[in-house]
N, C-alpha and C positions, 0 to 999 in steps of 0.2 A: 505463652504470653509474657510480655517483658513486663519486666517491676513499673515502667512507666506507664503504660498500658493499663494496669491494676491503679495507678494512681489516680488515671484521669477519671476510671469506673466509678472508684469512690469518691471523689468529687464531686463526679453527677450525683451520685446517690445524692450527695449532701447538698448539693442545689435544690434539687427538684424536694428534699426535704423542709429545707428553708424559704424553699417556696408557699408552704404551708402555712406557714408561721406556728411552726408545732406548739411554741410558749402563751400563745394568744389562746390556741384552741383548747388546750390542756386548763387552762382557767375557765372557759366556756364548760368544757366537760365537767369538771369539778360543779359548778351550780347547776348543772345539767343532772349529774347523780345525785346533788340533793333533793334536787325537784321530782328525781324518783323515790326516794327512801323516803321522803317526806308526806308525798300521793296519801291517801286511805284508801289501802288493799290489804288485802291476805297475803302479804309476803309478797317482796318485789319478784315478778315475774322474772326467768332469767333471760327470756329470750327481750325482755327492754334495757336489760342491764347489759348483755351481750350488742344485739343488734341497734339496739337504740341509741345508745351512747357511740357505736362506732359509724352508723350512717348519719347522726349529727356528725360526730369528726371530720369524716368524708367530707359532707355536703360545707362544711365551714371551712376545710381546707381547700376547696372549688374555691369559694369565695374568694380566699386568701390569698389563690394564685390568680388569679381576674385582676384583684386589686396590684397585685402585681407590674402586669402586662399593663392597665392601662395607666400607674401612673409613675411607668419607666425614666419619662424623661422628668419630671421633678424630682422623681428616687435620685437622678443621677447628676442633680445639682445641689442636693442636701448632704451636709456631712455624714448624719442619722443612717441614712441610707443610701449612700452611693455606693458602696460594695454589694448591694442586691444584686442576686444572677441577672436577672432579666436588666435592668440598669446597665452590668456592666458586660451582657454578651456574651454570658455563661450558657444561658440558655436563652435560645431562639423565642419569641414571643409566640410562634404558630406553634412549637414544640410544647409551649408552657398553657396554652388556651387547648390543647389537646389533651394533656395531663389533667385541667379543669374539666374535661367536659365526660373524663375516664371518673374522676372522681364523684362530679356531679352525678351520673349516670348511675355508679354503682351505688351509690348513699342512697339513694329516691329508689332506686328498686330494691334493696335489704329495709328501705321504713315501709315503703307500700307492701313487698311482702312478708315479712315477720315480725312488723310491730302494728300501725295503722295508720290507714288514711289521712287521718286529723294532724296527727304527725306529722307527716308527709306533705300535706301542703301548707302546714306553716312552718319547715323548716326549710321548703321552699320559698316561700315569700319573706324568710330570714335572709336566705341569699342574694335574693335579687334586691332586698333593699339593702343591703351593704355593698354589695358587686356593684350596681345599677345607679339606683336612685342616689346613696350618700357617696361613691366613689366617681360617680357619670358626671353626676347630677348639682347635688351638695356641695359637695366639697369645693367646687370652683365655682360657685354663685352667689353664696351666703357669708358671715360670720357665723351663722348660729347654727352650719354646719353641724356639728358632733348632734346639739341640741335635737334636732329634724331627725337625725340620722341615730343617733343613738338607741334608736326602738330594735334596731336589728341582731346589733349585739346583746341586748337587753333580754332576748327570747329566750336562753340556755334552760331555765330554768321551766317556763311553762312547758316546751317543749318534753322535758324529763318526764313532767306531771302528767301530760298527754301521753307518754308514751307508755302509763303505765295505766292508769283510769281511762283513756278514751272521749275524757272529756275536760273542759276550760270550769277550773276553778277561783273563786275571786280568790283563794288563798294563794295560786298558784301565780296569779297576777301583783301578789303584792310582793313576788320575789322579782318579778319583773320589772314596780314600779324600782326598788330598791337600786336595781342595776343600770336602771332609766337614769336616778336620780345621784348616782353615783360618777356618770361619765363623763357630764363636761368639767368637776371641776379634778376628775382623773385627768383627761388630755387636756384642759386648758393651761396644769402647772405644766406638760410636757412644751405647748407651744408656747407658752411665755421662756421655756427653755432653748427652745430651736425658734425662737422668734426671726431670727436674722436669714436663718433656712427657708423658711417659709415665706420670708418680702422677698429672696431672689429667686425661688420659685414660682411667685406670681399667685400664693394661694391668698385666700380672703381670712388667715386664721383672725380671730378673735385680739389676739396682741397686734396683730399689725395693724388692723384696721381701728382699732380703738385705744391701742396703746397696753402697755407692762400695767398700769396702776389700775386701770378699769377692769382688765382681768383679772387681776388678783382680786381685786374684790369681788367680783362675780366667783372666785373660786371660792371664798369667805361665804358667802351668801348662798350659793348650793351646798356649802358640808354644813351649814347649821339645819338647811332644810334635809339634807341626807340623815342628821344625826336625827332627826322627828321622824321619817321616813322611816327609817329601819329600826325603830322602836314600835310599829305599828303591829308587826307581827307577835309582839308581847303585848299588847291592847287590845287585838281582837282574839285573843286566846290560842292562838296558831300556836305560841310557844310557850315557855314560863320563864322563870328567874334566872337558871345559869344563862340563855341566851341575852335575856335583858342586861344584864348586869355585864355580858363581854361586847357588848354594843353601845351601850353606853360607855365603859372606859374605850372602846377602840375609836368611838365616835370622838369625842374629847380630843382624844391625840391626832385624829385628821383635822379637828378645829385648831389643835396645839401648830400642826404644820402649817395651817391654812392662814395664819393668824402671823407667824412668822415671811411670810410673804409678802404681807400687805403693811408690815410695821418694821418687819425687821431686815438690817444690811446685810443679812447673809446672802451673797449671790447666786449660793447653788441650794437655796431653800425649792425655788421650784423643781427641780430634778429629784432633790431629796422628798419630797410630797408627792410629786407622782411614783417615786419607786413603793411608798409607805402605801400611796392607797391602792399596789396589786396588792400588798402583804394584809392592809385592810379587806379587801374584798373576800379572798380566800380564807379567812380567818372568821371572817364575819358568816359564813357560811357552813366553815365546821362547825360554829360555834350550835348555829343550827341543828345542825344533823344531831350535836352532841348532847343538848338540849333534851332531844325527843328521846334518847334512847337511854338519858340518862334516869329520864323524869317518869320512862317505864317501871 
């Protein structure tokens, strides 16, 4: 096999990897295994910490490359993403829907068989409302898009909790309202960022359709309710003080960003507020984990 040969292999590899969006799902995962360390059991089973955590992966990497394929040709008029495989012909869209459907296939039979059921159809109904409903669907009808759509990615977390109890807890739901209420003003600093992307795209984001100043304040106006939101888990007694206390200061500093948006002439405050709130989100979730095993 020539050196060239070896090159294009790895290439693929790296396509069909990037197809995934491994950085997306690796964040999904992460609230995903909170939602299991956090469950009330006798010690996290390991076959949900093995199987569970990887047939969500799967099944959110399905997703991932779906979303992909069908939204090739806006990837490949946006700066953001027009180096995407599928965008630029790396790989074949029947190639990349065949990868999803290997993916899909094997996630749904590792949750139905070595986790459960309950699982298994809502981390189906997580896919298809991402793939489906907000990528089909949302995303090109609405502005409030992410809003409608944002339940899907919001699932990581109950799904964990299911995967370890068997069953839907309102505690498990308040990790999901957290990620619910987290989203739009996560992508809204994005699309006020790629605002210009997005009008010659032809998408309905939020900044195009109602302007840079209206968003940002809708960004303002979800992180003061996110910062109320994810203090809720230390009000209903789910957690105690070291969480409260890293929620409150991380909350502040997403309103510190949120705040500089809407007031202030820095022009890459939106770019820098959405990189802040992945760093918020995962942090806000160890804080979590660290919380409960601290307060043992």
């Amino acid at each position: 096999m020539s050196m060239t040969d070896v090159q294009r292999i790895r290439t693929g590899w790296k396509d069909y990897l990037e197809l995934t969006k491994p950085k997306v799902v690796a964040l999904l995962i992460l609230t995903a295994l909170v939602g299991m360390l956090l469950a009330p059991h006798e010690g996290t089973p390991w076959t949900a910490l093995i199987f569970g955590n990887l047939g969500i992966a799967m099944l959110a990497g399905a997703a991932a490359v779906i979303n992909h394929v069908v939204d090739a040709r806006v990837d490949a008029v946006m700066a953001r993403t027009h180096r995407r495989p599928v965008a630029q012909g790396r790989v074949e869209p029947v190639k990349a829907m065949a990868f999803a459907a290997a993916l899909g296939i094997s996630g749904t039979a590792l949750l139905a068989l070595q986790v459960n059921l309950l699982t298994t159809w809502l981390t189906l109904a997580s896919l298809m409302g991402y793939a489906v409903i907000y990528t089909l669907l949302l995303k090109r009808a609405t502005p409030q898009n992410i809003v409608l759509g944002g339940l899907a990615g919001a699932a990581p977390p109950l799904l964990g909790w299911t995967a370890v109890t068997g069953e839907i807890h309102p505690h498990a739901l308040l990790l999901v309202l957290i990620i619910f209420t987290w989203t739009p003003p996560h992508f809204w600093a994005l699309a006020i960022h790629r605002r210009e992307d997005y009008a010659r795209a032809g998408i309905p984001m939020l900044p195009v359709t109602h302007g840079v100043r209206y968003t940002a304040l809708q960004v303002l106006l979800y992180t003061i309710l996110l910062l109320i939101v994810s203090l809720l888990p230390w009000l209903t007694g789910m957690s105690g003080p070291v969480y409260a206390v890293a929620a409150t200061l991380l909350g502040f500093r997403f309103l510190q960003w949120a705040l500089r948006m809407v007031y202030g002439a820095d022009r890459l405050a939106p770019i820098r507020t959405f990189r802040f709130s992945i760093t918020y989100l995962m942090l806000l979730f160890v804080a979590l984990f660290a919380d409960r095993y601290l307060s043992v």
